[in-house]
C-alpha positions in Angstrom: 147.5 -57.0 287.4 149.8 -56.4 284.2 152.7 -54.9 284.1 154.5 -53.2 281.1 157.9 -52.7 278.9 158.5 -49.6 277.6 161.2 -49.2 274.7 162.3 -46.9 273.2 162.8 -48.1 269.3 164.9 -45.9 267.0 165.0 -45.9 263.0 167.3 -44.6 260.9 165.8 -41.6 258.8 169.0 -39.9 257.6 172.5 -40.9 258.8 175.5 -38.4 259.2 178.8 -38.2 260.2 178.7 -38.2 264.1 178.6 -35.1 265.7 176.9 -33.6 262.6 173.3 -34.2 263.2 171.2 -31.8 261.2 171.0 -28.3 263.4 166.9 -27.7 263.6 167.7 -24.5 265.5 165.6 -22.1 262.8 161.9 -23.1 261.7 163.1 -23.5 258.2 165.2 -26.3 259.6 163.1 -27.6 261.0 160.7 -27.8 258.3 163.6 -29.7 255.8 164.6 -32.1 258.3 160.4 -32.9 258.7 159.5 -32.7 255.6 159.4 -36.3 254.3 157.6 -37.4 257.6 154.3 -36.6 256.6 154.4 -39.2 253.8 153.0 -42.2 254.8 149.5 -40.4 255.7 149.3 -37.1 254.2 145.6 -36.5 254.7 145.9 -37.1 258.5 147.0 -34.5 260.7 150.5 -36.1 262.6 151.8 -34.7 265.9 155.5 -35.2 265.8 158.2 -34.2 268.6 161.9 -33.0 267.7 164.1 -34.4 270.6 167.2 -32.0 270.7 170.6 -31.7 272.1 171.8 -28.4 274.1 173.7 -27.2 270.7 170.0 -27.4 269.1 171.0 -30.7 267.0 168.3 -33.4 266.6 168.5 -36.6 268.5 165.5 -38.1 267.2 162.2 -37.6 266.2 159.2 -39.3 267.4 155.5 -40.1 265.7 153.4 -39.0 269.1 150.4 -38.9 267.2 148.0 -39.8 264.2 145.1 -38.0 263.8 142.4 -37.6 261.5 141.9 -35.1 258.5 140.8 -32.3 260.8 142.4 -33.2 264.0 145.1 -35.1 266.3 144.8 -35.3 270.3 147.5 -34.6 271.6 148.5 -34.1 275.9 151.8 -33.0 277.4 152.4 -36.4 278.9 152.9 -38.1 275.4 154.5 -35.1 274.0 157.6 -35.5 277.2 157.4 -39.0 277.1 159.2 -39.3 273.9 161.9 -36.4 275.0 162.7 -37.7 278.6 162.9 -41.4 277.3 164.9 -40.3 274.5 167.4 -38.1 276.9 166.4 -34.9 275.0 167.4 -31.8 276.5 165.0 -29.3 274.6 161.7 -30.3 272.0 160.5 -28.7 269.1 156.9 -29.9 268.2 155.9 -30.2 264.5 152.5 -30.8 263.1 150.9 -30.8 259.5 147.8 -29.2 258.6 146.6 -31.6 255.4 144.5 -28.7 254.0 148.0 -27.1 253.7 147.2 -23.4 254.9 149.7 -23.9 258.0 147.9 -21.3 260.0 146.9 -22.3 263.8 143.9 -23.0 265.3 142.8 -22.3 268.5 143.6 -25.8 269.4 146.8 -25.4 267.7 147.2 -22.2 270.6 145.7 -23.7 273.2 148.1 -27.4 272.7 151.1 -24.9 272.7 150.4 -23.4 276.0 149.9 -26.9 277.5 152.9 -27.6 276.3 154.8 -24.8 277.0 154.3 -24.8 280.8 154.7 -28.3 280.8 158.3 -27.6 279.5 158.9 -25.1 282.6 157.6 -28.4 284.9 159.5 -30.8 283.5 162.9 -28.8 282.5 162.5 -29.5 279.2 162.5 -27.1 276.9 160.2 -26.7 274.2 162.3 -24.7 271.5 159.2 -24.1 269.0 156.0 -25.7 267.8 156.2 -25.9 263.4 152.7 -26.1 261.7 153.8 -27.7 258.1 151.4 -27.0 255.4 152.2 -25.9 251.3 153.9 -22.9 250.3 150.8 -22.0 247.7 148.0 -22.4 250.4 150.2 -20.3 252.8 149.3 -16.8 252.7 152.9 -15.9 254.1 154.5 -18.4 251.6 156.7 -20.2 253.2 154.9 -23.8 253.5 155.2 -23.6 257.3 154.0 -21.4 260.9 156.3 -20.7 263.8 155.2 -20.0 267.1 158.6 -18.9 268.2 159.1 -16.8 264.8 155.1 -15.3 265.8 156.7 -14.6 269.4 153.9 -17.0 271.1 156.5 -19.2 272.7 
C-alpha cells in the first residue's frame, strides 16, 4: 500500500503590503487580479480557484485544472481541496473560455451548481464563478461573465 504527502506550495504572483491583499470582492476584480494567469496556455481552457478571506481579500489562487481547447473537467472535490488546504473561508471560481466569447455553457451551468451546493456542504462559500474571455468577442463587452452579477449564484 502507498501512502501520500500532500503540500500545499505557494508562489509569489504579486506582493503587497500586508493586510492589503488585492480585494476580488466585484467580478471586475476579479478579472484584473486573474488576468495574467491564463498566459502560460492560452488555447487551453484553465479552471482556477480564488481562495478568499472573510473581508473578500485574496489568499491565494490555485491552478485546479488544465484542459483542452474546448473543455476542462472539473469536480467539487478538487475545487475545495485547494480552499480548505489553503484555510480559505469563501472561493470565487475563474475560468477562461480560449474562443474568448465568455458566455457559459451548459457545462459551465451545470459545474456551478455542483459547486454551489458543495459550498453549503462544506461551509465554504463560493462568492462567484468568472468566465474570462476578450472584450471584442464579448457581446456585453466587458471581457468577462459573472454568475453572481447574472443572479445564478
Amino acid at each position: 500500500m502507498k501512502t501520500y504527502e500532500i503540500k500545499l506550495h505557494y508562489t509569489c504572483v504579486s506582493e503587497t503590503d500586508y493586510g492589503k491583499a488585492p480585494h476580488v470582492g466585484r467580478p471586475d476584480l476579479v478579472a484584473g487580479y486573474m488576468q495574467d494567469a491564463f498566459d502560460h496556455a492560452p488555447e487551453k481552457e484553465q479552471f482556477w480557484v480564488v481562495c478568499v478571506n472573510r473581508k473578500n481579500k485574496a489568499r491565494g489562487r490555485h491552478l485546479v485544472t488544465l484542459g483542452t481547447l474546448t473543455n476542462s473537467l472539473v469536480h467539487p472535490r478538487e475545487v475545495y481541496r485547494a480552499a480548505i488546504l489553503a484555510n480559505a473561508a469563501a472561493i470565487v471560481c475563474v475560468h477562461n473560455h480560449p474562443s474568448g466569447d465568455p458566455t457559459p455553457s451548459a457545462a459551465d451551468i451545470q459545474v456551478t451548481r455542483q459547486l454551489r451546493e458543495a459550498a453549503k456542504t462544506i461551509g465554504i462559500d463560493l462568492l462567484d464563478h468568472v468566465i474570462m474571455g476578450d472584450k471584442h468577442e464579448d457581446p456585453a463587452g466587458l471581457g468577462y461573465y459573472s454568475f453572481r452579477s447574472a443572479g445564478l449564484i
